[in-house]
FIRO-305953 format. One record per residue (C-alpha): x, y, z. Coordinates in nm, 4 decimals, padded with zeros to 6 digits. Last residue first. Layout:
# residues N
<site X="X" Y="Y" Z="Z"/>
...
This chain:
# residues 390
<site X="-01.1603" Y="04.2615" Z="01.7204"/>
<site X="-01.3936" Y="04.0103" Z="01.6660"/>
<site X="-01.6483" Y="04.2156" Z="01.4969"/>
<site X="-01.9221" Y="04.0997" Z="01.7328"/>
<site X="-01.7200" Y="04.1495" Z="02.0230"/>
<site X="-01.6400" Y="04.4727" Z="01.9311"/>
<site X="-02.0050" Y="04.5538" Z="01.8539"/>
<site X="-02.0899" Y="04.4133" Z="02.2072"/>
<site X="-01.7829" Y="04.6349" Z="02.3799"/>
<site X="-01.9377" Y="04.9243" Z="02.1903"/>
<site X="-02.3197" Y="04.8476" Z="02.3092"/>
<site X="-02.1785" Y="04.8713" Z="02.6641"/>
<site X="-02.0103" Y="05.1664" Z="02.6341"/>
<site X="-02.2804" Y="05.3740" Z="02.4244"/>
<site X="-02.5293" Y="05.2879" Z="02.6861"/>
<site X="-02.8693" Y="05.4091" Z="02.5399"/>
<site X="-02.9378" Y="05.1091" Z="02.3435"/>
<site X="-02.7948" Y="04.8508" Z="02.6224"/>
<site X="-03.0208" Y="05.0037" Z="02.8483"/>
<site X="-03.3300" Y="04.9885" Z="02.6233"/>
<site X="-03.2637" Y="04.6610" Z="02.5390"/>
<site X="-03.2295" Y="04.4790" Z="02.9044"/>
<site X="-03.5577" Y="04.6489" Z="02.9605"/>
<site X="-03.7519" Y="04.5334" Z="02.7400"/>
<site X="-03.5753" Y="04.1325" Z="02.7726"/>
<site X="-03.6946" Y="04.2053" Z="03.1623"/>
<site X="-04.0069" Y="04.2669" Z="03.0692"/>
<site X="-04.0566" Y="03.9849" Z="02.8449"/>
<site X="-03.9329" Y="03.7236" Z="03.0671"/>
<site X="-04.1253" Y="03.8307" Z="03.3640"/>
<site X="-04.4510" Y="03.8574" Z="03.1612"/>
<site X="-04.3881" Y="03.4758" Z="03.0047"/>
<site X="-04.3076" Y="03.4644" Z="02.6628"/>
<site X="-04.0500" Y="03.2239" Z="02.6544"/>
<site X="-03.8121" Y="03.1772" Z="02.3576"/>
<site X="-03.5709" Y="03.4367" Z="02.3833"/>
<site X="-03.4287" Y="03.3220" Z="02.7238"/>
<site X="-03.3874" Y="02.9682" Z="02.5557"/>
<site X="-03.2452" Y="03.1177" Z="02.2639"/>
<site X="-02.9849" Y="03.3219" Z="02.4825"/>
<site X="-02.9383" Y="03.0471" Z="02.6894"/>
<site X="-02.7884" Y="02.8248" Z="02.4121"/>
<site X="-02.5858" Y="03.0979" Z="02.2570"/>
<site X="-02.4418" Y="03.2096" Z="02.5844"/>
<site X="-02.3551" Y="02.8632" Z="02.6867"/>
<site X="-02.1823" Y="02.7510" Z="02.3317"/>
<site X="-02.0279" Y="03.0821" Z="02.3549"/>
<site X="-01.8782" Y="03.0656" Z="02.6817"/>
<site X="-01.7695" Y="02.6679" Z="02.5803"/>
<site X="-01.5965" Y="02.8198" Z="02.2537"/>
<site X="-01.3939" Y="03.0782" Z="02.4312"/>
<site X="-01.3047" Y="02.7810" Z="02.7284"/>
<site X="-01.1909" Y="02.5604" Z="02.4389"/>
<site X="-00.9262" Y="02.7125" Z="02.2325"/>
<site X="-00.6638" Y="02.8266" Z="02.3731"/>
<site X="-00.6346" Y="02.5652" Z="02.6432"/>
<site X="-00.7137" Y="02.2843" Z="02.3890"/>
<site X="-00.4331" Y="02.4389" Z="02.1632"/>
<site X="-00.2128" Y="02.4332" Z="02.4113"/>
<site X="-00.2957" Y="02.0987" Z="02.4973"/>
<site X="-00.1776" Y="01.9487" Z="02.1634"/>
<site X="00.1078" Y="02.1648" Z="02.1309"/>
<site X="00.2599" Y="02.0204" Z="02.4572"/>
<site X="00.1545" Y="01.6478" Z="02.3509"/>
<site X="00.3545" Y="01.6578" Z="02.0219"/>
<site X="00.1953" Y="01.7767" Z="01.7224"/>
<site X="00.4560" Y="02.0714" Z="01.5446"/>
<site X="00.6750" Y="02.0883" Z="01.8480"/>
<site X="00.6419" Y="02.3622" Z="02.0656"/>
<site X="00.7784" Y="02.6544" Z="02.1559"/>
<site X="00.8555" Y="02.8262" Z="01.7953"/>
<site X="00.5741" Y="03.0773" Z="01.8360"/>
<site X="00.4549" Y="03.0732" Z="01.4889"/>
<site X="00.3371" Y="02.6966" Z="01.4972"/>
<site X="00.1368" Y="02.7672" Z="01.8508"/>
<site X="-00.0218" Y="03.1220" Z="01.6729"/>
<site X="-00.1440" Y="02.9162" Z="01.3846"/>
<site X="-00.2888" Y="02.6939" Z="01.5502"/>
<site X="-00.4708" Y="02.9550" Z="01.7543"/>
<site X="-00.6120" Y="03.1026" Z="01.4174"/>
<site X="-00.7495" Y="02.8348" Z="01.3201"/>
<site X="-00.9219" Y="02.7781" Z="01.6293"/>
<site X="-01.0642" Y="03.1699" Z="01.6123"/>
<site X="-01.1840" Y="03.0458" Z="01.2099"/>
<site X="-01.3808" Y="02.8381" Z="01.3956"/>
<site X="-01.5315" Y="03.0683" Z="01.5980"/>
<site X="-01.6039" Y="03.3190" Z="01.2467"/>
<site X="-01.8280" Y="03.0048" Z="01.1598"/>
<site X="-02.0230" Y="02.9925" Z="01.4521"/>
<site X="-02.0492" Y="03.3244" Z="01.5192"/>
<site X="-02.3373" Y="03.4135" Z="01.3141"/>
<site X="-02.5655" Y="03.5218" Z="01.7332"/>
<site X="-02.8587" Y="03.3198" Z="01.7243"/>
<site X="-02.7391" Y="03.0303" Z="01.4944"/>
<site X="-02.7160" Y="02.7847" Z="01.7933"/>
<site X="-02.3107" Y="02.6367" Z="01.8143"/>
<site X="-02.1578" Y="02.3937" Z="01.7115"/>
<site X="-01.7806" Y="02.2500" Z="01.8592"/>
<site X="-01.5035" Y="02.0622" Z="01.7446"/>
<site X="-01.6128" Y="01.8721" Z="01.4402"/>
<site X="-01.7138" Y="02.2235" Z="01.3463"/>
<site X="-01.4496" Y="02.4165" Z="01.3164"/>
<site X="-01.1437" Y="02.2306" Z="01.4574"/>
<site X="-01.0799" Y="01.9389" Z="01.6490"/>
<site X="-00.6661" Y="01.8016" Z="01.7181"/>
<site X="-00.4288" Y="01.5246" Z="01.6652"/>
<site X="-00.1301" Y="01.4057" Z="01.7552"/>
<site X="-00.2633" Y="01.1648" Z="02.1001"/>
<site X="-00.5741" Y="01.3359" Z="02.1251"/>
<site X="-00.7360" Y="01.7044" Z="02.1187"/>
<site X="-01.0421" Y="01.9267" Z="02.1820"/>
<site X="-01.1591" Y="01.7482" Z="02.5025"/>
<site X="-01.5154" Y="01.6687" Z="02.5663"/>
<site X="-01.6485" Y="01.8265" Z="02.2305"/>
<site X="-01.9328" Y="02.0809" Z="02.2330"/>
<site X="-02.2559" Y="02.0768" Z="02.0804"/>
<site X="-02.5461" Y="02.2955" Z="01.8844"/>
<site X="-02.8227" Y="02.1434" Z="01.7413"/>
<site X="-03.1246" Y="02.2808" Z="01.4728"/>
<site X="-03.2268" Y="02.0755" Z="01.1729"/>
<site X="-03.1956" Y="02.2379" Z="00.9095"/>
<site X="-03.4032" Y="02.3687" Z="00.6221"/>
<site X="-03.3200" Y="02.4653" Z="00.2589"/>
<site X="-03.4945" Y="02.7167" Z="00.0240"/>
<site X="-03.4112" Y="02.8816" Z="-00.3295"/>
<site X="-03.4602" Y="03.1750" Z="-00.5902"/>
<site X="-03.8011" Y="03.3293" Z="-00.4483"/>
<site X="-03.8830" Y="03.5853" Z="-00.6531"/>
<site X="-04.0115" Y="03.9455" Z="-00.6375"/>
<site X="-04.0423" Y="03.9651" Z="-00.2635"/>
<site X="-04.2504" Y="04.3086" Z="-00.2203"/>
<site X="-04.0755" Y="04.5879" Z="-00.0079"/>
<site X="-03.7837" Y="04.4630" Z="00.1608"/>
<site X="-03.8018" Y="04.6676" Z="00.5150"/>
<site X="-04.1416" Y="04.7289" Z="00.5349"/>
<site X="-04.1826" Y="04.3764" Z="00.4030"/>
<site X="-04.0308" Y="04.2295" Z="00.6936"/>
<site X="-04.2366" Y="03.9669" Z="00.8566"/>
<site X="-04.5877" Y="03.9894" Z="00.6395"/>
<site X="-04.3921" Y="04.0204" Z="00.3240"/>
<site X="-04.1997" Y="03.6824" Z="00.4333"/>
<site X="-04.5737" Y="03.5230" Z="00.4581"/>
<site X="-04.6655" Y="03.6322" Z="00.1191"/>
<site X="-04.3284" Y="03.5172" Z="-00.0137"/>
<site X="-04.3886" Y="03.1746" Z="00.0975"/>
<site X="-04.7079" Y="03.1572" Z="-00.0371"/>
<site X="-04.5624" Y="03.2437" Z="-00.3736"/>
<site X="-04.2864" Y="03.0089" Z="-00.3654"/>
<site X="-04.5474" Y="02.7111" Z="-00.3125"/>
<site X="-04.5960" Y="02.5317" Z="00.0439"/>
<site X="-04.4210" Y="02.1654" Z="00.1109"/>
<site X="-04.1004" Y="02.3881" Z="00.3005"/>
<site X="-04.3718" Y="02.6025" Z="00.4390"/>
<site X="-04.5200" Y="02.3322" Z="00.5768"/>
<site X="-04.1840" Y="02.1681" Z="00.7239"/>
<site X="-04.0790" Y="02.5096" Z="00.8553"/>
<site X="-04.3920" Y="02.5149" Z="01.0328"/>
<site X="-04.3707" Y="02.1606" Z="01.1644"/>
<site X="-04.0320" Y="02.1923" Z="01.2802"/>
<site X="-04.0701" Y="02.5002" Z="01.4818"/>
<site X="-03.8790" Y="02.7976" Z="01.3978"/>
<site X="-03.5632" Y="02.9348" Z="01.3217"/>
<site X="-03.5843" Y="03.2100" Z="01.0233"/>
<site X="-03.1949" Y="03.2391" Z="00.8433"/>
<site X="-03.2903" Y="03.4979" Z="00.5684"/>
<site X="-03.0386" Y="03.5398" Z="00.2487"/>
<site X="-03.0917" Y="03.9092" Z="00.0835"/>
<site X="-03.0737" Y="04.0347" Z="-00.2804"/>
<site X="-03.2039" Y="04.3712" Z="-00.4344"/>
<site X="-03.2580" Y="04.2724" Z="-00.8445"/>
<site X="-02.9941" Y="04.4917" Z="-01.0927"/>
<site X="-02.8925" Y="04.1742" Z="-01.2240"/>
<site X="-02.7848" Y="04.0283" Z="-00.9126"/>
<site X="-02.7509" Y="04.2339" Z="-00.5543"/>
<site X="-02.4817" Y="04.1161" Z="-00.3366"/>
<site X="-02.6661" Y="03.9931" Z="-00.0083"/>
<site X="-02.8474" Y="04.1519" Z="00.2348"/>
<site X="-02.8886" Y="03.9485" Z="00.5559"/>
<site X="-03.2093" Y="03.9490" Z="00.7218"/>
<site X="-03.1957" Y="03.6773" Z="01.0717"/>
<site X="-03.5743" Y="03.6038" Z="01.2392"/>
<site X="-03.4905" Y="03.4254" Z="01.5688"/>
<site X="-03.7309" Y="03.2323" Z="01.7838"/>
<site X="-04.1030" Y="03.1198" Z="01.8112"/>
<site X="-04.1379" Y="03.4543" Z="02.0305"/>
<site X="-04.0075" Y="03.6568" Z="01.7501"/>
<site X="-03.6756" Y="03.7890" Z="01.8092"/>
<site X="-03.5589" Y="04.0094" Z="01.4727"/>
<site X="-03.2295" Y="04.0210" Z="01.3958"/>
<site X="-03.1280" Y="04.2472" Z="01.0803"/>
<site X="-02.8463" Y="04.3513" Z="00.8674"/>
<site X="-02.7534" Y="04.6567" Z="00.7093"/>
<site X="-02.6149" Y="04.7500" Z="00.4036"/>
<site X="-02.8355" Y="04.9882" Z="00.2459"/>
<site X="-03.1733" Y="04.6727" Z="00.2756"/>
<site X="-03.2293" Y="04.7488" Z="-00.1094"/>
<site X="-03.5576" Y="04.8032" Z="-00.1437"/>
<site X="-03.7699" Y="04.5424" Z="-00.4361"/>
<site X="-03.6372" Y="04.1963" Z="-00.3115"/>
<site X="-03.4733" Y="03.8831" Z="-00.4815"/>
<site X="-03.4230" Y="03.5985" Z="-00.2420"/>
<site X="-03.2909" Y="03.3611" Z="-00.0964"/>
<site X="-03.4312" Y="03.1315" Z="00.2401"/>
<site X="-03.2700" Y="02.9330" Z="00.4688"/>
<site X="-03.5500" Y="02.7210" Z="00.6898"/>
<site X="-03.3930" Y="02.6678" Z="01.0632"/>
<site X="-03.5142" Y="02.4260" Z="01.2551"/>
<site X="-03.6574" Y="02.4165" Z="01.5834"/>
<site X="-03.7064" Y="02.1801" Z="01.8757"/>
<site X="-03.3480" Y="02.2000" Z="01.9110"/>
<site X="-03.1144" Y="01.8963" Z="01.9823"/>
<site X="-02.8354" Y="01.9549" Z="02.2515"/>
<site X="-02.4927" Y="01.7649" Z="02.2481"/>
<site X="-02.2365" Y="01.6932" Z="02.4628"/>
<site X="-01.9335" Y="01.5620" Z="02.3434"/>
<site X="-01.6967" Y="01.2192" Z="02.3462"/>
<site X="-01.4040" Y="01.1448" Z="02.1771"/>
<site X="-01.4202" Y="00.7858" Z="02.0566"/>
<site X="-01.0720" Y="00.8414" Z="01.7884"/>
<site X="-01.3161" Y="00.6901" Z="01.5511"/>
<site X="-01.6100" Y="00.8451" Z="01.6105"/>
<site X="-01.3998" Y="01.1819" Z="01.6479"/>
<site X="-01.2559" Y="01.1276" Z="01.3046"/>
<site X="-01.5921" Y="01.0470" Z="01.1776"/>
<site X="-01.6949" Y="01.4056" Z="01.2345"/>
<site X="-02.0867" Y="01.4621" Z="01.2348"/>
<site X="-02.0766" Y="01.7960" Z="01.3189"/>
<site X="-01.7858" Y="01.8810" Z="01.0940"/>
<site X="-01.4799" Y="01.7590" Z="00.9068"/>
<site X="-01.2179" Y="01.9906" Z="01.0410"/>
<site X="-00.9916" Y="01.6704" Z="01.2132"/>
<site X="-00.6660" Y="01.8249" Z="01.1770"/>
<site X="-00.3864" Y="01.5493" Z="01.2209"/>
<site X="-00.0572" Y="01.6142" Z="01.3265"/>
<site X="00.3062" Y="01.4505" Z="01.2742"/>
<site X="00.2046" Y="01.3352" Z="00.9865"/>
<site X="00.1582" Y="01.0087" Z="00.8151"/>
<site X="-00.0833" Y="00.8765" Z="00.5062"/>
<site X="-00.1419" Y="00.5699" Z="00.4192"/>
<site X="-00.3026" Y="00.4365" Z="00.0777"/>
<site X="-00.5985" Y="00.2557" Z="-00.1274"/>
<site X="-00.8431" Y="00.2775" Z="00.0384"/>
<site X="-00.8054" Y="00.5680" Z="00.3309"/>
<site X="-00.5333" Y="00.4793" Z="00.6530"/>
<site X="-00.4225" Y="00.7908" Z="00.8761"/>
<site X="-00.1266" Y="00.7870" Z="01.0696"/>
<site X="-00.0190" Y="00.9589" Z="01.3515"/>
<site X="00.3842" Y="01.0423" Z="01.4057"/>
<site X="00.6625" Y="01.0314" Z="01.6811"/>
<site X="00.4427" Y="00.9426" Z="02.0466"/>
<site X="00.2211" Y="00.7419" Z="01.8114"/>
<site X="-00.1308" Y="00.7831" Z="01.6883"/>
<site X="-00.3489" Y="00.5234" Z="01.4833"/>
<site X="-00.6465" Y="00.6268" Z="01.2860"/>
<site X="-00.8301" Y="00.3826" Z="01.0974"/>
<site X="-01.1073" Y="00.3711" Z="00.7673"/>
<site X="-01.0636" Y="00.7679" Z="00.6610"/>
<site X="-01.2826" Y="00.8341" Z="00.3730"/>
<site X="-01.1095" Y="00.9126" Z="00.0416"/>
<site X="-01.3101" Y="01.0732" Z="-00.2936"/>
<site X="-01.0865" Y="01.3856" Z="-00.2647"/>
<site X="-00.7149" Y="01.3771" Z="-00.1780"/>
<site X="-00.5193" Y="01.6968" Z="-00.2162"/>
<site X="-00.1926" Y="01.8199" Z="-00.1819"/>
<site X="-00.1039" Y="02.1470" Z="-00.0772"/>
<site X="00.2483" Y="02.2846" Z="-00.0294"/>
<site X="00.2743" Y="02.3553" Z="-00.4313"/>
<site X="-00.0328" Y="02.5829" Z="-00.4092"/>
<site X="-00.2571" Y="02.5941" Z="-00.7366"/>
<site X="-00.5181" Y="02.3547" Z="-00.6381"/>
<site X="-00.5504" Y="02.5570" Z="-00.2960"/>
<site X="-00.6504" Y="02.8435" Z="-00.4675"/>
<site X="-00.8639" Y="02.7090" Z="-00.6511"/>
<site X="-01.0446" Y="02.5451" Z="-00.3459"/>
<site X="-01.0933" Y="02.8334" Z="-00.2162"/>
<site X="-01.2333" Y="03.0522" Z="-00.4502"/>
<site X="-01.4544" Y="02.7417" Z="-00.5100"/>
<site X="-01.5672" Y="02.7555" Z="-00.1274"/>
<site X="-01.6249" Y="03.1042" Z="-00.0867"/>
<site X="-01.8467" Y="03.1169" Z="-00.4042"/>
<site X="-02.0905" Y="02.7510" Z="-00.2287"/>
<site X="-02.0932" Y="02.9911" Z="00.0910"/>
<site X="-02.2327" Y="03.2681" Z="-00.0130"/>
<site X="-02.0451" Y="03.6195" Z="00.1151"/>
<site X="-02.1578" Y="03.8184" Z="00.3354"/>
<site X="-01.9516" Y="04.0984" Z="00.5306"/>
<site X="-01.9378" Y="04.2026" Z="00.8750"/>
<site X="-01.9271" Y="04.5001" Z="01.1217"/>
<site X="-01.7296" Y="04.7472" Z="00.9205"/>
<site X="-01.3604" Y="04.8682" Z="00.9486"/>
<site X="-01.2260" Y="05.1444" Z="00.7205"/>
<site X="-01.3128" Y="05.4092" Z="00.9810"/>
<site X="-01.3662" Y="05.3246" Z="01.3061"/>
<site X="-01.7552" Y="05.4552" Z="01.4403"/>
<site X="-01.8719" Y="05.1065" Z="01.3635"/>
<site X="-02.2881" Y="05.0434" Z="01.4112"/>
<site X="-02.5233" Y="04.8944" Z="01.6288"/>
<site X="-02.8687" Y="04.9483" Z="01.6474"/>
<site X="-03.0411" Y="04.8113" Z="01.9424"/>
<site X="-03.4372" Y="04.7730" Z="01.9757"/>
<site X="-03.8057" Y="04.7048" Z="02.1568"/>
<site X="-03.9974" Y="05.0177" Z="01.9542"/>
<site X="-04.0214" Y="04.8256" Z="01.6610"/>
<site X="-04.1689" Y="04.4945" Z="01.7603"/>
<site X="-04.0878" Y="04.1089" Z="01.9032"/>
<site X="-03.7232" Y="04.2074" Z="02.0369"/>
<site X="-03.5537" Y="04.3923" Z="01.7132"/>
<site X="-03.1974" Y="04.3838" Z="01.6194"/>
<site X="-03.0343" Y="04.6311" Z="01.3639"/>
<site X="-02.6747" Y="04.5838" Z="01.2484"/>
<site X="-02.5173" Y="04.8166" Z="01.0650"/>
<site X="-02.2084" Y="04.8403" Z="00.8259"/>
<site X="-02.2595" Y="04.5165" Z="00.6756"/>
<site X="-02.0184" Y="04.4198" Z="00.3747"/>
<site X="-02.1861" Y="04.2351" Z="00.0659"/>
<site X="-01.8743" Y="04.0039" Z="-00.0264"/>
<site X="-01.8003" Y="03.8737" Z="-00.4018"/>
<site X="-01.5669" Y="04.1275" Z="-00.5049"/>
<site X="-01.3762" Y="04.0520" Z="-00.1475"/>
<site X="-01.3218" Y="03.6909" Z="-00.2382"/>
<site X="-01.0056" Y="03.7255" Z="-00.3813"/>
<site X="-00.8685" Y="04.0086" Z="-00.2433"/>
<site X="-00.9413" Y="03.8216" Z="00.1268"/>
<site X="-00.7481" Y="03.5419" Z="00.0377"/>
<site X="-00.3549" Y="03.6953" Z="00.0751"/>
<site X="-00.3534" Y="03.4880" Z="00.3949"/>
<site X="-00.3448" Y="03.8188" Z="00.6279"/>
<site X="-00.6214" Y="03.9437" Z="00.4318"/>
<site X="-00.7984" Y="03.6144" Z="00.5584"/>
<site X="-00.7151" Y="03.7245" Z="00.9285"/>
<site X="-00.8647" Y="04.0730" Z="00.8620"/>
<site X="-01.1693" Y="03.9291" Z="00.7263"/>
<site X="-01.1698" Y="03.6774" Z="00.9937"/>
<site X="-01.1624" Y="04.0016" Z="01.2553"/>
<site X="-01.4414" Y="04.1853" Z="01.0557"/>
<site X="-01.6929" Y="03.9556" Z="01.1245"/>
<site X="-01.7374" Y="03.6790" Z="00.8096"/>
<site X="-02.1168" Y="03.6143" Z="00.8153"/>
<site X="-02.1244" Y="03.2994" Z="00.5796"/>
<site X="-02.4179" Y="03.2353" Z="00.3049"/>
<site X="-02.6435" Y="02.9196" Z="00.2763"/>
<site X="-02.7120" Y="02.7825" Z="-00.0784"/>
<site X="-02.4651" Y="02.5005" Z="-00.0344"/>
<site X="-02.4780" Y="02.3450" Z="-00.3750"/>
<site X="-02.0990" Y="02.2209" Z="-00.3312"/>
<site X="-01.9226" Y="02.1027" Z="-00.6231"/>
<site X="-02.0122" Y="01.7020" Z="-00.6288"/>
<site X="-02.1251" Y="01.7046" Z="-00.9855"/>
<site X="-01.8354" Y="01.8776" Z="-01.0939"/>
<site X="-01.5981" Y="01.6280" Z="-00.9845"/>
<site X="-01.2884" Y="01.7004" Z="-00.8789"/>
<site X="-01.4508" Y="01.7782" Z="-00.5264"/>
<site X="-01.4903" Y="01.3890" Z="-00.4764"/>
<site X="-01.6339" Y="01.3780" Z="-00.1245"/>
<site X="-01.4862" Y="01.1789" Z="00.1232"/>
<site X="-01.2184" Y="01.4670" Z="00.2078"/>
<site X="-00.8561" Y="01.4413" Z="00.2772"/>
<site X="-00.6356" Y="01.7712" Z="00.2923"/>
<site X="-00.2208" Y="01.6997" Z="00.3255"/>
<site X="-00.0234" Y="02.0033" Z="00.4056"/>
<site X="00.3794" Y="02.0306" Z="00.3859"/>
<site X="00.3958" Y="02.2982" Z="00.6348"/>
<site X="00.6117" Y="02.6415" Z="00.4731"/>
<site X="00.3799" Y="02.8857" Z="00.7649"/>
<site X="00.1808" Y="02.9354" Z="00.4357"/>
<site X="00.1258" Y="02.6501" Z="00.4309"/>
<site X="-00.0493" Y="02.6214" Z="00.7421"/>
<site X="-00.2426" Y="02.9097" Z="00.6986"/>
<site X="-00.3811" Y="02.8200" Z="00.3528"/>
<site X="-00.4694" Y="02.4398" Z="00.5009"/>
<site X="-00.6417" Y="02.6021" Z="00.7733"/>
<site X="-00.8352" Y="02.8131" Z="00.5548"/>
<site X="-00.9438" Y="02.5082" Z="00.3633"/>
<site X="-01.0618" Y="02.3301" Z="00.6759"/>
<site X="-01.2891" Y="02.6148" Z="00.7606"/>
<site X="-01.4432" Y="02.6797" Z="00.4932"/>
<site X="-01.5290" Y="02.2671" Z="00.4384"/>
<site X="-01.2353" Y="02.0670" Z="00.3005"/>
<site X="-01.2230" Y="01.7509" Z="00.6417"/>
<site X="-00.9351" Y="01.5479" Z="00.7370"/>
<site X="-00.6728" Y="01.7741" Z="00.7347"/>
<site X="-00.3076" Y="01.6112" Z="00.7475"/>
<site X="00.0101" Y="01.8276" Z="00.8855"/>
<site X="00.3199" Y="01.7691" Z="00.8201"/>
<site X="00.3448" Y="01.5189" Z="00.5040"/>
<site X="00.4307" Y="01.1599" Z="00.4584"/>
<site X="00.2907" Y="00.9366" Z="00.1866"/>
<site X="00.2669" Y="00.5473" Z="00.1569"/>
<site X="00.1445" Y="00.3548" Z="-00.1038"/>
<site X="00.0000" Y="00.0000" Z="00.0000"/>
């Protein structure tokens, strides 16, 4: 059986994954990236309709990679951010007072992956195996190894970036917590008649969150992505309903903000779960992205948090302290990485919960909690900070 050696293996070519393998060779790693799917195929591009909320911070970390002037053309930035609690007079608007620095950007997700991708076709430190599932993983103090079909592969670390469902973390046996959502959320795109001026919008209804994103516009048509979480029978039935019904209903929620939908280009739904991995390492080998933790949609930080992980691999390689894998890198990493994402797996979680209830109690205090956050210029600074991940 043929046998290959690199650095660093990534098991896993979602956003995430293929920054990682841009950052890592970029350090000079010889970078291996393994995926099931067949990406050489055309047939198997991804059809991902959903769109990614890159904050400022992963903007400024993909400039950093030489990626961002590839995928800026194709990014809607976000210069304010408007969220509602149930109607109009229950808000915060935040905005950036820095100059050349806004809140966000969208970009879809199926364009940020082909940029990607070519990229990483053309990058001598990048090799690529698509159409190869991982069978065994064994880890040694010196090297891990990774067996597909028809070859081996060792490194001294393994990345496993390959999402919720990882089967490098059902192999390895780490363990998580999970939640499952009574919701789901139904992603909707669409052409619009008023152009949304670049800002976004979070509405809390009391079957949960309502997300507007403006999108580049197409043709001369207005275009916007909406994230609406809801119970599973209603996205269901509105899944099974016509475009036109669908539209009526989406004119009902924000058509003083879109105007009339004038076409409904495409839905998805999905299931809603957020979870967090015992430990974020093993013996040469480490989570990132989304095999590492999920979080609830609530707050668009999901993906930007696993761009955070990528970013603290990054750091441990440029220090020069540890050795590329060993156990000392390993837990580093962990220690970086895991307390930020278990805050924000907690915040995220209550934060729907809190969202959810209509009780008096939980209404009032939601009122009030808004109107001092509004009128506290400090406080709503620190959030838009956060937000940006600056």
């Amino acid at each position: 059986m043929k046998q290959i050696h690199t650095d660093v293996v990534i098991i896993g070519s979602g956003l995430v994954g293929l920054v990682a393998a841009h950052g890592l060779a970029s350090l000079g790693f010889e970078v291996v990236v393994v995926d099931k799917k067949n990406f050489n195929n055309s047939k198997n591009q991804t059809k991902d309709i959903r769109t990614v909320a890159v904050s400022e911070g992963s903007k400024q970390f993909l400039e950093s990679l030489s990626l961002w002037k590839n995928l800026y053309k194709y990014s809607q930035p976000i210069k304010n951010i408007k969220v509602f609690n149930r109607n109009p007079y229950n808000k915060i608007f935040f905005e950036n007072s820095k100059q050349n620095a806004l809140l966000g950007y969208v970009i879809k997700n199926s364009i940020f992956s082909k940029i990607l991708r070519s990229k990483l076709s053309k990058n001598k430190k990048i090799k690529t195996h698509y159409g190869s599932e991982v069978k065994h993983i064994v880890s040694s103090h010196d090297f891990s190894q990774i067996s597909l079909k028809d070859k081996i592969i060792k490194a001294k670390l393994i990345i496993a970036a390959d999402g919720k469902n990882s089967t490098v973390r059902n192999i390895v046996g780490t363990k998580i917590y999970k939640k499952n959502y009574s919701e789901m959320a139904l992603v909707v795109n669409l052409f619009h008649e008023k152009s949304l001026n670049e800002t976004a919008y979070e509405i809390f209804y009391k079957t949960g969150p309502f997300a507007l994103l403006p999108m580049l516009s197409d043709n001369n048509f207005y275009q916007s992505s909406i994230i609406w979480s809801n119970k599973e029978s209603f996205v269901k039935h509105l899944l099974s309903s016509d475009k036109k019904f669908i539209a009526n209903i989406i004119e009902e929620r924000v058509g003083r903000l879109i105007g009339s939908v004038k076409r409904i280009n495409s839905r998805q739904s999905f299931p809603l779960s957020a979870h967090i991995n015992e430990k974020f390492f093993n013996k040469r080998l480490i989570y990132i992205g989304d095999s590492a933790h999920s979080i609830h949609p609530i707050a668009g930080q999901g993906w930007n948090l696993g761009i955070k992980d990528v970013k603290n691999v990054m750091s441990l390689c440029e220090s020069n302290k540890f050795e590329l894998g060993d156990e000392n890198f390993c837990k580093h990493y962990n220690n970086l990485s895991y307390k930020n994402s278990f805050q924000l797996f907690q915040i995220t979680d209550k934060l729907n919960s809190h969202f959810l209830k209509s009780n008096f109690s939980n209404r009032l205090l939601s009122n009030i909690g808004f109107k001092i956050i509004e009128n506290n210029i400090s406080m709503k600074d620190k959030i838009t900070k956060f937000a940006m991940g600056i």
